[in-house]
C-alpha positions as CSV (number, residue, x, y, z in Angstrom):
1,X,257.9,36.0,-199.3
2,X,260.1,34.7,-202.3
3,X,258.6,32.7,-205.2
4,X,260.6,29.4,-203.9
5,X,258.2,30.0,-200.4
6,X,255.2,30.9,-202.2
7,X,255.4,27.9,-203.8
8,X,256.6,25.7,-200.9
9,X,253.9,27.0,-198.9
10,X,251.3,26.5,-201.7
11,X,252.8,22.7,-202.6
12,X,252.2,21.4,-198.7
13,X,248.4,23.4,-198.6
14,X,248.0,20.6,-201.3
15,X,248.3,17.6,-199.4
16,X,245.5,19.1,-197.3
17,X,243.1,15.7,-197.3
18,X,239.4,16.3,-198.7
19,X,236.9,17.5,-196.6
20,X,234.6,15.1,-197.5
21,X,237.1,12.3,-196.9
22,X,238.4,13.9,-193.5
23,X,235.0,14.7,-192.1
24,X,234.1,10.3,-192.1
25,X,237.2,9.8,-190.7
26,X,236.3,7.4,-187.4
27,X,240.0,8.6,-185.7
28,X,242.7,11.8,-186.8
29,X,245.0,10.6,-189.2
30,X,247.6,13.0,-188.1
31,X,248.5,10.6,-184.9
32,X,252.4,9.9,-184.6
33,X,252.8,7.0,-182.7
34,X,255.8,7.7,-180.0
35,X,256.5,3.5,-180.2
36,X,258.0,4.8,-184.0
37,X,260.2,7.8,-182.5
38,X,261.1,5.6,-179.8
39,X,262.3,2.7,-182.2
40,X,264.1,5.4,-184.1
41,X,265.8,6.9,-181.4
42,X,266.6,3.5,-179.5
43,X,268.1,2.2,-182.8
44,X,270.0,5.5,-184.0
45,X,273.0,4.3,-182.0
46,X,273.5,0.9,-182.6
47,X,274.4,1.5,-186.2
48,X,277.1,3.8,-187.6
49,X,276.2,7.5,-187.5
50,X,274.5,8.3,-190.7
51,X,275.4,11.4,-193.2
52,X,273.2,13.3,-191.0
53,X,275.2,12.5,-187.8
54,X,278.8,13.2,-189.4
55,X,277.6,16.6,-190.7
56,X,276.5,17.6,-187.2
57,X,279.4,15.6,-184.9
58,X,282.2,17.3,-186.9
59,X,280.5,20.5,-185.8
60,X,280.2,19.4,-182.4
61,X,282.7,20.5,-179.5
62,X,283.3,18.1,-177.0
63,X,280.5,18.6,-174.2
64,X,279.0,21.0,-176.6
65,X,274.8,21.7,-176.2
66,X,272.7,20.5,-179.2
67,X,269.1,21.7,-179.6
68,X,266.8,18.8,-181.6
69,X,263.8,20.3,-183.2
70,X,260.4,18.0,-183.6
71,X,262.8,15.8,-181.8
72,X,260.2,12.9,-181.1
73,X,262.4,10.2,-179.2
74,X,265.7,11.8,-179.9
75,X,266.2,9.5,-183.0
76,X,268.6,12.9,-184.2
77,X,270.1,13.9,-181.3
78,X,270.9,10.5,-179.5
79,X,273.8,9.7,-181.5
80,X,275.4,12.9,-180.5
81,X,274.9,12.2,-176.7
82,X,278.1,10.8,-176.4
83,X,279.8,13.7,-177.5
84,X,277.6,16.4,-176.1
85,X,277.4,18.2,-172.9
86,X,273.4,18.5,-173.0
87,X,270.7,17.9,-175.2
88,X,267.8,20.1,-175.4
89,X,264.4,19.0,-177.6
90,X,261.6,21.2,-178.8
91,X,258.4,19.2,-179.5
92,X,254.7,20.0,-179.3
93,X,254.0,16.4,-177.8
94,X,254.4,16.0,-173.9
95,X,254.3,12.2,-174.7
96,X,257.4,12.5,-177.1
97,X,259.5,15.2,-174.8
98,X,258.5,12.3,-172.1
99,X,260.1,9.9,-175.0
100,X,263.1,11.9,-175.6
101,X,263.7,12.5,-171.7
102,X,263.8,8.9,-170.9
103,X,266.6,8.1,-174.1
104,X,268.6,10.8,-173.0
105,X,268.4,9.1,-169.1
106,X,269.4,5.8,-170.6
107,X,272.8,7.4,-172.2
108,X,273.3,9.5,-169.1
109,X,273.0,12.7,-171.3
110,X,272.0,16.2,-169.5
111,X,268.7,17.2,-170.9
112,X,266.4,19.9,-171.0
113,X,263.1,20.0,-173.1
114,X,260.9,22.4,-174.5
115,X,257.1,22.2,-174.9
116,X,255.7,23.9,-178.0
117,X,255.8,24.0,-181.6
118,X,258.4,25.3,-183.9
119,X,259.2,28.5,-184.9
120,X,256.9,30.1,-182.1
121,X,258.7,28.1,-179.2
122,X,262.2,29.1,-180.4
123,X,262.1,32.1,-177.5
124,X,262.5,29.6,-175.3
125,X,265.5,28.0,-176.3
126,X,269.1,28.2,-175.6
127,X,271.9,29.0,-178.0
128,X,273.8,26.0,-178.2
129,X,276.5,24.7,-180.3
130,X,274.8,22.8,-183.2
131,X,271.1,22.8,-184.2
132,X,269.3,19.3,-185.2
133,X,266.0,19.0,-187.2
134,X,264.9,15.5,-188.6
135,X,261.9,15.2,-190.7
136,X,259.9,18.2,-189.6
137,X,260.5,20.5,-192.7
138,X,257.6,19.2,-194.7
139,X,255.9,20.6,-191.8
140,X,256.8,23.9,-191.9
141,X,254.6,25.9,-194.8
142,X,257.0,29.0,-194.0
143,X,260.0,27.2,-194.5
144,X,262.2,30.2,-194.4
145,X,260.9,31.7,-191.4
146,X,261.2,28.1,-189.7
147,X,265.0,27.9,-190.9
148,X,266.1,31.1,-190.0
149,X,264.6,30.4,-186.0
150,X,266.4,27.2,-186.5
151,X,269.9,29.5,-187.8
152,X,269.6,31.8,-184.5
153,X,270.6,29.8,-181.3
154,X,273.0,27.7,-183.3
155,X,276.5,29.0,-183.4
156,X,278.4,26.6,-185.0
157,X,275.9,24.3,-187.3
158,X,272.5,23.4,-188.3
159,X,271.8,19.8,-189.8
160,X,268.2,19.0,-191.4
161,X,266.9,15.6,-192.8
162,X,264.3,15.1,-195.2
163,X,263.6,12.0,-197.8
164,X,264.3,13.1,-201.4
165,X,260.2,13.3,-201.7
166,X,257.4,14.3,-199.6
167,X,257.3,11.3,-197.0
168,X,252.9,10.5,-197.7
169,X,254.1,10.2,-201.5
170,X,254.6,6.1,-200.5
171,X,250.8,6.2,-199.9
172,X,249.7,7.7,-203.0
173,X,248.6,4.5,-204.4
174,X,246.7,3.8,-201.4
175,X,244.9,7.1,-201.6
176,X,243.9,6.0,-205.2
177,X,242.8,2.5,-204.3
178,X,240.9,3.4,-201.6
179,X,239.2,7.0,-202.5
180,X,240.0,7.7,-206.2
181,X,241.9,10.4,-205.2
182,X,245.1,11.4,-207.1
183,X,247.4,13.1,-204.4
184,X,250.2,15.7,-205.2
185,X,254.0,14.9,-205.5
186,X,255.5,18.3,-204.5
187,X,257.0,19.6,-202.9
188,X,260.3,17.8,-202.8
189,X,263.6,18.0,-200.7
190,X,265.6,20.3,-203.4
191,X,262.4,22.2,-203.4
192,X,263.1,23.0,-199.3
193,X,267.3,23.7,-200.8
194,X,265.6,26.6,-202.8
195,X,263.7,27.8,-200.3
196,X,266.5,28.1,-197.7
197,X,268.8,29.5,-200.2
198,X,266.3,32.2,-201.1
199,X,266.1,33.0,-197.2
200,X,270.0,34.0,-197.7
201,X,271.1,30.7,-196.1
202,X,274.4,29.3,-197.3
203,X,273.3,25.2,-197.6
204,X,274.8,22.9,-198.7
205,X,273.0,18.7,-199.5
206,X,274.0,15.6,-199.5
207,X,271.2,12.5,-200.3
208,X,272.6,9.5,-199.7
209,X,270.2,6.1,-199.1
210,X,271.1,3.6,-196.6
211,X,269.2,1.8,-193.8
212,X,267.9,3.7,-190.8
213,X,266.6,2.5,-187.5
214,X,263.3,2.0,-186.6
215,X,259.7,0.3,-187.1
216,X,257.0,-1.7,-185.0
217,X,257.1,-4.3,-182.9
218,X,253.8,-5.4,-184.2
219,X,253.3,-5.4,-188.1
220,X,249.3,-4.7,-186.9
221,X,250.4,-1.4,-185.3
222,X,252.2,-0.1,-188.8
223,X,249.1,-1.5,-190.9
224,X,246.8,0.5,-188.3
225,X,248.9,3.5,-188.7
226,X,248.0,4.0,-192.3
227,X,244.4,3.2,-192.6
228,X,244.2,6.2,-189.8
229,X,246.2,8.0,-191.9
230,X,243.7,7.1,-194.9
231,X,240.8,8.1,-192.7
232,X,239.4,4.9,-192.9
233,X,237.9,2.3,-190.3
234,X,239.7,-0.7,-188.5
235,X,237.7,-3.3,-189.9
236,X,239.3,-2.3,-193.6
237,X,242.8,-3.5,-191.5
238,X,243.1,-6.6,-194.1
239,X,242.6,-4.7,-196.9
240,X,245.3,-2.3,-195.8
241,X,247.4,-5.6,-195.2
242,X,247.3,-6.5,-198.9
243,X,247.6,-3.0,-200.5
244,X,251.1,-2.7,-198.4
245,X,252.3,-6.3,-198.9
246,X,255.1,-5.2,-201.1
247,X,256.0,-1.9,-199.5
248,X,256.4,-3.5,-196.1
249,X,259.7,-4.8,-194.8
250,X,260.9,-6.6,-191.5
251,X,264.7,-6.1,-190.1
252,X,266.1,-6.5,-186.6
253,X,262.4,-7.7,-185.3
254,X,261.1,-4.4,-186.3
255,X,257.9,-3.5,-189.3
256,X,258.3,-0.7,-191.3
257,X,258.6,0.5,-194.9
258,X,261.5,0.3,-197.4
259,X,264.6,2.1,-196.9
260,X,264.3,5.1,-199.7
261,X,266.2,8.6,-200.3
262,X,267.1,10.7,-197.7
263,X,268.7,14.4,-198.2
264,X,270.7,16.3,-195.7
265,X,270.9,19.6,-195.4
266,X,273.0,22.1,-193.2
267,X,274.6,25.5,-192.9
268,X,276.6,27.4,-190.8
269,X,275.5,30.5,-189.6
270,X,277.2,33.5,-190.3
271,X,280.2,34.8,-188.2
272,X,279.4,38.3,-188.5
């Protein structure tokens, strides 16, 4: 392992939450709500295809296969159903393969999923034509290992997102208030570019900053998304409320958090 991975791998082994703090917490604080991944996949194709989607589509034959990685509700993948033969998604969540099965119904897109995490599921995937992974690199303490499963069954292109920063960096503040706990900052999106380019990978980035799809219905079910993830109790909901008052933003009906800066990455894999 390189010294970009060494340090990748020690940067996200950082973020690992108190013991003390973790062992009073009343529910996990690693819960992904599917309503969010739903949202994001639901919305990802009623507004123009992002960076992220151009880099992939230009890639993309018509009917070509796409394999979506952590692919939640298909909020990467979906604006490429149009274009693509089948979609396949790797996720470690029955409820969000469920998610992503029902999306790709609604856009009459062939599908196939795949049940485990990422790298160790990546024997059971397909080569396809272009490889898709949306905010799962933070993730992934070996980064290069991760990348290089990701570089395998794709013969034409892969295409990662990632914000600029580590995504719990918002909450930092929060983490502060609430436990007096200064959190870490690293590691960051160009961080992940080293580590990938160490690996032998020839990537190129793009970060680019414009609104994406997504949120809850309920403003409640956003505000009770981060006190689990600050491990504390509901009835500290309305302190949560004020803390996040000018973080929180509605658009379209939808709760969620500021637009900020979002990095693309992809590569091609070699032809030889």
């Amino acid at each position: 392992m390189g010294p970009a991975s060494e340090r990748w791998r020690r940067d996200l082994e950082s973020w690992a939450i108190p013991e003390d703090i973790l062992a009073t917490a009343p529910e996990s604080p690693w819960h992904f709500p599917v309503e969010l991944f739903v949202s994001r996949a639901e919305g990802s194709t009623t507004v123009r295809p992002t960076f992220s989607n151009q880099a992939a589509l230009v890639a993309l034959p018509e009917g070509g296969t796409v394999l979506d990685v952590g692919c939640g509700g298909g909020g990467a993948s979906m604006p490429l159903a149009a274009r693509a033969g089948r979609l396949i998604g790797v996720d470690s969540s029955p409820d969000m393969l469920s998610a992503f099965r029902e999306q790709a119904r609604q856009r009459r897109a062939e599908v196939d999923t795949v049940l485990g995490r990422w790298p160790d599921a990546a024997a059971k995937a397909p080569a396809v034509d272009v490889a898709v992974c949306h905010h799962v690199f933070y993730n992934a303490p070996d980064l290069a290992q991760f990348a290089v499963a990701l570089t395998e069954p794709a013969r034409r292109r892969v295409v990662a997102e990632l914000t600029a920063e580590h995504p719990q960096t918002r909450l930092n503040p929060l983490w502060l208030r609430f436990h007096g706990v200064t959190r870490p900052t690293r590691p960051t999106a160009m961080d992940a570019v080293a580590v990938l380019r160490e690996a032998g990978l020839d990537v190129k980035w793009q970060q680019w900053n414009e609104p994406r799809p997504g949120g809850f219905r309920d403003g409640a079910n956003l505000v009770a998304w981060v006190r689990r993830s600050l491990c504390l109790p509901p009835e500290r909901d309305a302190e949560v409320t004020e803390a996040l008052q000018d973080q929180l933003v509605e658009r379209d009906g939808l709760f969620g958090f500021a637009d900020r800066p979002v990095v693309t990455v992809w590569w091609d894999p070699p032809t030889s």
